[in-house]
KOLNULO-890213 format. One record per residue (C-alpha): residue number from 0; x, y, z. Coordinates in Angstrom, 2 decimals, padded with zeros to 5 digits. Last residue first. Example, Ala and Ser with C-alpha at 12.3 -4.5 7.8 and 13.67 -1.06 7.14 Angstrom:
! KOLNULO-890213
SITE/1/013.67/-001.06/007.14
SITE/0/012.30/-004.50/007.80
This chain:
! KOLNULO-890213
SITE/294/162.84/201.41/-076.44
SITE/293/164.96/203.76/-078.84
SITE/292/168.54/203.01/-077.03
SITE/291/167.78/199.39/-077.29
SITE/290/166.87/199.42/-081.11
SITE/289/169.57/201.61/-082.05
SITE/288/172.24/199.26/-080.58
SITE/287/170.63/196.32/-082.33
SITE/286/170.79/197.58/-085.46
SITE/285/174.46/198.76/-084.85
SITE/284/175.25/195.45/-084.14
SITE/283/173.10/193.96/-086.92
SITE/282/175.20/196.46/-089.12
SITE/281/178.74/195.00/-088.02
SITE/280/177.93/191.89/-088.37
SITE/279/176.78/192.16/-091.76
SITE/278/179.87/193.79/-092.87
SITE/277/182.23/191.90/-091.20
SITE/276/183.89/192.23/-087.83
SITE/275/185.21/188.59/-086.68
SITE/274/187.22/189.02/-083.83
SITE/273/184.29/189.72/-081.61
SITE/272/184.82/191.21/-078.36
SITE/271/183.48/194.75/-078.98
SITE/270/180.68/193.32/-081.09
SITE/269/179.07/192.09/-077.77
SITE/268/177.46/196.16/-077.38
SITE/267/174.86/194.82/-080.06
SITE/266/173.43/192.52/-077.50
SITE/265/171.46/189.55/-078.72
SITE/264/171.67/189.96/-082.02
SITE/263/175.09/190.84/-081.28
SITE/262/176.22/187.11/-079.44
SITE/261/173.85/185.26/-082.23
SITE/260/175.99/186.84/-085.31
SITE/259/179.40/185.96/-083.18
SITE/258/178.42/182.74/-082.73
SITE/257/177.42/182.32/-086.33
SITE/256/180.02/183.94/-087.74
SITE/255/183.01/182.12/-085.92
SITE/254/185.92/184.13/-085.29
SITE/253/185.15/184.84/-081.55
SITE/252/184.73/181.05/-081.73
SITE/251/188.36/180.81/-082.22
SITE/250/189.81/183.12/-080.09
SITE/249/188.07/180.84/-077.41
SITE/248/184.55/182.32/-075.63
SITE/247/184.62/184.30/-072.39
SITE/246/184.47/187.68/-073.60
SITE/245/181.21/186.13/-076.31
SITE/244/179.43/186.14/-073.32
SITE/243/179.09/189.63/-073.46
SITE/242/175.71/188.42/-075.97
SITE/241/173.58/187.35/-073.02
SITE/240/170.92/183.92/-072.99
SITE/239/172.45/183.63/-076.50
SITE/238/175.48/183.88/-076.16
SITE/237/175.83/181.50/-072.86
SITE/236/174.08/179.11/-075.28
SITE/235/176.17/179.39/-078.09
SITE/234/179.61/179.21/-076.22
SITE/233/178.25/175.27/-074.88
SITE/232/177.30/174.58/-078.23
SITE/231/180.39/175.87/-080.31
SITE/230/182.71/174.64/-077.59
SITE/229/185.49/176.56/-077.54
SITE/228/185.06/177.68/-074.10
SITE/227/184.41/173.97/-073.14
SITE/226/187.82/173.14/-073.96
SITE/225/189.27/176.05/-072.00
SITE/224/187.42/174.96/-068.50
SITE/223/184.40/176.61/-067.60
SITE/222/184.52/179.58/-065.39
SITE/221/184.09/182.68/-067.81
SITE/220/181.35/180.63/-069.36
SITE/219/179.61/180.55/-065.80
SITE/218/179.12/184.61/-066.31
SITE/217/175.97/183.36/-068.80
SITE/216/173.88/182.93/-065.89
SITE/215/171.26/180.31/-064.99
SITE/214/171.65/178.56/-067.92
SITE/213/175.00/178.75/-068.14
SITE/212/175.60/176.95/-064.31
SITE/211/173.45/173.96/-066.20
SITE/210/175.23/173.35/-069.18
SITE/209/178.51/173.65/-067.20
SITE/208/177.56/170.68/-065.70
SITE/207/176.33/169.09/-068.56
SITE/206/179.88/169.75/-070.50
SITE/205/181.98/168.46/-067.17
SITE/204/185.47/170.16/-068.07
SITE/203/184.97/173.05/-064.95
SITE/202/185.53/169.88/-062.12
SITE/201/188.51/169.45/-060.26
SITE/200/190.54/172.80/-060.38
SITE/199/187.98/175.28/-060.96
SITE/198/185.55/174.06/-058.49
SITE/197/187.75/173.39/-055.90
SITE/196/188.54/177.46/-056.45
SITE/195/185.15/178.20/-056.46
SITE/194/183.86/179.68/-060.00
SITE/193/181.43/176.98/-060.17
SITE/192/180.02/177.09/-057.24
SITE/191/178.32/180.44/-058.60
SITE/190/175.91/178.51/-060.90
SITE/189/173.80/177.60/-057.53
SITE/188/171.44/174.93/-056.23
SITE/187/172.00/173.11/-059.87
SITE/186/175.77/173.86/-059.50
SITE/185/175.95/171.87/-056.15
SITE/184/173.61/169.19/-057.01
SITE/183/175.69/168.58/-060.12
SITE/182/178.84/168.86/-058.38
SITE/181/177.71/165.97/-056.22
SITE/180/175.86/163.56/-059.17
SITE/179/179.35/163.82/-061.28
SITE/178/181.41/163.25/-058.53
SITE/177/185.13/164.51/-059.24
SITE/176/184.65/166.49/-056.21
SITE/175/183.07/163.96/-054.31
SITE/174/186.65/162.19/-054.56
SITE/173/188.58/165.06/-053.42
SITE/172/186.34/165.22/-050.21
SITE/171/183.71/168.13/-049.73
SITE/170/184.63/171.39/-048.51
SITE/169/184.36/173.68/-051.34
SITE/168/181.05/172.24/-051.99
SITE/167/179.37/173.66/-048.86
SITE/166/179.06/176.33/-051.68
SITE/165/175.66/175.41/-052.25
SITE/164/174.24/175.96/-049.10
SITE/163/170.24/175.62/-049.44
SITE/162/170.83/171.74/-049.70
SITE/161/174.40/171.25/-049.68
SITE/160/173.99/169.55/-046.37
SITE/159/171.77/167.16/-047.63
SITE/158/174.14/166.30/-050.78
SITE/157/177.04/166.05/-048.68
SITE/156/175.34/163.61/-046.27
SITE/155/174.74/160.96/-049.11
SITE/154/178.05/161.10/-050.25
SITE/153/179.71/160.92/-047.53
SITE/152/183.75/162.00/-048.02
SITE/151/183.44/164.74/-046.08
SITE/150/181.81/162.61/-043.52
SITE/149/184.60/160.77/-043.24
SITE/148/187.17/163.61/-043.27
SITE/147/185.33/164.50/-040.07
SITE/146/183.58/167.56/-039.63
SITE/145/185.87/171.00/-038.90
SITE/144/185.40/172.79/-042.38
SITE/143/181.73/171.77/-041.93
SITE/142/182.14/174.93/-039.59
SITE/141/181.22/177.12/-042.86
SITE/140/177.67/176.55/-042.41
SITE/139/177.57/178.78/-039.09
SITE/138/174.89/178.41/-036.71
SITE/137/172.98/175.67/-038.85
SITE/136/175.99/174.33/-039.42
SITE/135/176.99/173.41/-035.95
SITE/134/173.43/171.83/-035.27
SITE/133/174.80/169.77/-039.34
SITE/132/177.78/168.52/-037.43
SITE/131/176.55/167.62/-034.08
SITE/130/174.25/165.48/-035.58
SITE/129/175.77/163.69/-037.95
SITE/128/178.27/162.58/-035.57
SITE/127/182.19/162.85/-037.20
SITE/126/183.31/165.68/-035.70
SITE/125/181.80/164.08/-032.41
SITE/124/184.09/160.73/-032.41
SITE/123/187.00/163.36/-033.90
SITE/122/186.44/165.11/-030.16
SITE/121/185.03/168.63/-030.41
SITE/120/187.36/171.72/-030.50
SITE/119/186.73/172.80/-034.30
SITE/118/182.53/171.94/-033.34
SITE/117/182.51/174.76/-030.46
SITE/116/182.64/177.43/-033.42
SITE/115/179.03/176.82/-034.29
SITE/114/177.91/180.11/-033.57
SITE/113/179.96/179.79/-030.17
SITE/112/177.10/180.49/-027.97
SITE/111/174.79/178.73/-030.59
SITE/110/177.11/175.69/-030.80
SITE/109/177.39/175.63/-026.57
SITE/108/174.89/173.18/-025.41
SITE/107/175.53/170.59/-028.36
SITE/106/179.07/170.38/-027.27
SITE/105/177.92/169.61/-023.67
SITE/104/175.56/167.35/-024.40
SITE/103/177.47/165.47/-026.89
SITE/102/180.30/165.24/-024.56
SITE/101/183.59/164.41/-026.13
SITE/100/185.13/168.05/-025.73
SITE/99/183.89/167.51/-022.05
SITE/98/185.74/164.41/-020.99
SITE/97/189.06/165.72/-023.10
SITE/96/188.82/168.88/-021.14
SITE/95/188.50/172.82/-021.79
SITE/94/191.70/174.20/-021.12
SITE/93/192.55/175.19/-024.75
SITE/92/188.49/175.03/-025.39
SITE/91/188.62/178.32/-022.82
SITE/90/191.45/179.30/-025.10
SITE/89/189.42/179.45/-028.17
SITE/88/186.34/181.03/-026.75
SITE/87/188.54/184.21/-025.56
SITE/86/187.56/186.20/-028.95
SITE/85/184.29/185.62/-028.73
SITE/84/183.05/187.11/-025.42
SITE/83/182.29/185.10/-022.23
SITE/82/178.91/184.40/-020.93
SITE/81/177.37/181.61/-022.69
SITE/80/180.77/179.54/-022.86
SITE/79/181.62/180.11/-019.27
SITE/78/178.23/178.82/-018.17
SITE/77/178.92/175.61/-020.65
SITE/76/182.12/175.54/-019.02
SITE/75/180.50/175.95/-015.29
SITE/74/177.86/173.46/-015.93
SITE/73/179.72/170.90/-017.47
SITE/72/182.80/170.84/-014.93
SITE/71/185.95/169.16/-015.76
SITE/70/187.17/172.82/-016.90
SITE/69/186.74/173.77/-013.53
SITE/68/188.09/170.93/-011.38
SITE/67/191.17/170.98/-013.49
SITE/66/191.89/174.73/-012.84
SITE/65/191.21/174.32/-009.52
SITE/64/193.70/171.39/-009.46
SITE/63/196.26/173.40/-011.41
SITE/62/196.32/176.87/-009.40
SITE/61/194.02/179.26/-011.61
SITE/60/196.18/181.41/-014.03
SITE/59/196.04/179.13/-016.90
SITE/58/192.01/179.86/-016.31
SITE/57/192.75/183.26/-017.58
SITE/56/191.74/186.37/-015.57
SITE/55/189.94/188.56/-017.75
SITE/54/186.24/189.85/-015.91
SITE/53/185.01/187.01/-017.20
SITE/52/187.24/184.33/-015.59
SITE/51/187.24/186.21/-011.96
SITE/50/182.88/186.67/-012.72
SITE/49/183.03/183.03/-013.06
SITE/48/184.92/182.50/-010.05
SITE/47/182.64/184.40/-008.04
SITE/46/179.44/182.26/-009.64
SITE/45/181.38/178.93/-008.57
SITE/44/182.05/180.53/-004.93
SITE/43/178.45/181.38/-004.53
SITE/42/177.57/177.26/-006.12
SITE/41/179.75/176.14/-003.40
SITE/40/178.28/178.28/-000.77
SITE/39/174.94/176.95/-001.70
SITE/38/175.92/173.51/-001.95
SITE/37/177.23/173.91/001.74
SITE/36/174.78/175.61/003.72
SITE/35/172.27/172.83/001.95
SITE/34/174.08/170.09/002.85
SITE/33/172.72/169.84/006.38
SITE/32/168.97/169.51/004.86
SITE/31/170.45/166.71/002.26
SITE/30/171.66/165.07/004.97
SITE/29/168.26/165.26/007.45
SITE/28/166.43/163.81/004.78
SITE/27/169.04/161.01/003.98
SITE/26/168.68/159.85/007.82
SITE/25/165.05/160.47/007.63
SITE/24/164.92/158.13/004.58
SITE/23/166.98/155.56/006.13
SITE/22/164.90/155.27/009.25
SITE/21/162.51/157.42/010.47
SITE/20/160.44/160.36/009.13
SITE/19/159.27/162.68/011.50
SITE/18/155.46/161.63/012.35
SITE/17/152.54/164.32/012.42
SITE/16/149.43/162.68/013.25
SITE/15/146.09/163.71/011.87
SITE/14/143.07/163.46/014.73
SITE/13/140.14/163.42/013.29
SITE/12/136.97/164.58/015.41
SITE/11/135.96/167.17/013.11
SITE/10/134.57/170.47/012.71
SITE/9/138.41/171.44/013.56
SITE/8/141.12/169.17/011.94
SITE/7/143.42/168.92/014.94
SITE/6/147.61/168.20/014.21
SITE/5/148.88/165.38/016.31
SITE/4/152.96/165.78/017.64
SITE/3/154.00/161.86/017.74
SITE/2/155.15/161.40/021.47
SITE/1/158.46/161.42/022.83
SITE/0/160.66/158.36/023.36
């Protein structure tokens, strides 16, 4: 057995040894330092097949166990995913594998890539992980589309997420939509939820709810079901915040004086939707008219 090679500290009588290491960590030294040629030419032939995929040929055209081996790895999807254009994302998540589509990390790693995108080809577990869901949305806010139905149906969640997104609305459950509290919080963020087609069909007939989208812009009226549009409060305070309200109001408030006498004192131009013209009404329109084209 050869000696231990000694290393001299000069200015000093110290002698340092220099042992190679023995036993099972010198075994697993010298394994990792014979694996090297190999991880590197591994990781080479990784980075050529990348370039392959980007440059357009389709993982379906990889032999099946390559093809398997691929989309089974994380770092060479989420690569792929960082790298490759938008419009071939979906058929990278076609091959993409059940393993991965159910890995937070991995899904988590590639939202931004796929500007939320990656969440329509997540696992239901991960459609339905807080988490993942509202990362996806702060891409794209429009990929709560692809959360779970559960979710959707959260009542708690759907008022966070609505938060600065109003319209996130559009996708919550049936049942939220006949929420009072939920459409309120929706139409309080922003009157223009109420024109949404949910909107429309499940929830214009609410009187404080369409109280609310008025007051922030008389246009609401035009969205609020037919019984509120001949509803003499409701009518008189989209009037009076604009007079072209009065478009919006039933046949029969355009026939009602006082609604029709607020709707030109406020703007004289409303007269051409009254269907009450008399006298008076007539000459505070005109009044009115004068008085804005003098200012």
């Amino acid at each position: 057995m050869s000696a231990p090679q000694c290393t001299q500290v000069r200015g000093d009588s110290m002698v340092i040894p220099h042992v190679e290491p023995t036993g099972a960590k010198g075994v697993k030294r010298k394994a990792e330092q014979a694996d090297e040629p190999q991880k590197k030419a591994r990781k080479d032939e990784r980075n050529r097949l990348m370039n392959v995929v980007l440059n357009g040929s389709a993982l379906r055209h990889f032999p099946r166990k390559l093809q398997n081996e691929l989309t089974n790895d994380q770092a060479f999807m989420t690569s792929l995913f960082q790298n490759c254009p938008p419009s071939h994302m979906s058929s990278h998540f076609f091959f993409c594998s059940s393993e991965l589509k159910n890995n937070k990390d991995f899904i988590m790693s590639v939202l931004k890539p796929t500007n939320g995108e990656a969440l329509k080809f997540a696992s239901e577990e991960l459609k339905n992980d807080k988490v993942i869901v509202l990362a996806a949305m702060e891409q794209w806010w429009k990929t709560l589309e692809y959360a779970s139905t559960e979710l959707k149906n959260d009542k708690e969640f759907m008022l966070l997420v609505m938060k600065g997104r109003p319209h996130a609305f559009g996708f919550a459950s049936y049942a939220l939509m006949h929420d009072h509290d939920t459409v309120m919080a929706a139409v309080t963020e922003s009157w223009e939820v109420l024109k949404d087609v949910a909107m429309k069909r499940y929830n214009n007939d609410d009187k404080e709810v369409v109280m609310v989208a008025i007051a922030q812009n008389m246009h609401a009226l035009e969205h609020a079901s037919n019984r509120l549009k001949n509803d003499k409060e409701v009518v008189m305070a989209a009037v009076a915040q604009n007079g072209f309200a009065l478009k919006y109001a039933s046949n029969e408030l355009k026939s009602d004086r006082e609604i029709v006498m607020a709707a030109v004192t406020n703007n004289g131009l409303a007269l051409e939707y009254a269907e009450l013209k008399d006298e008076n009404i007539v000459s505070k329109a005109k009044e009115e008219i004068a008085n804005y084209i003098n200012k």
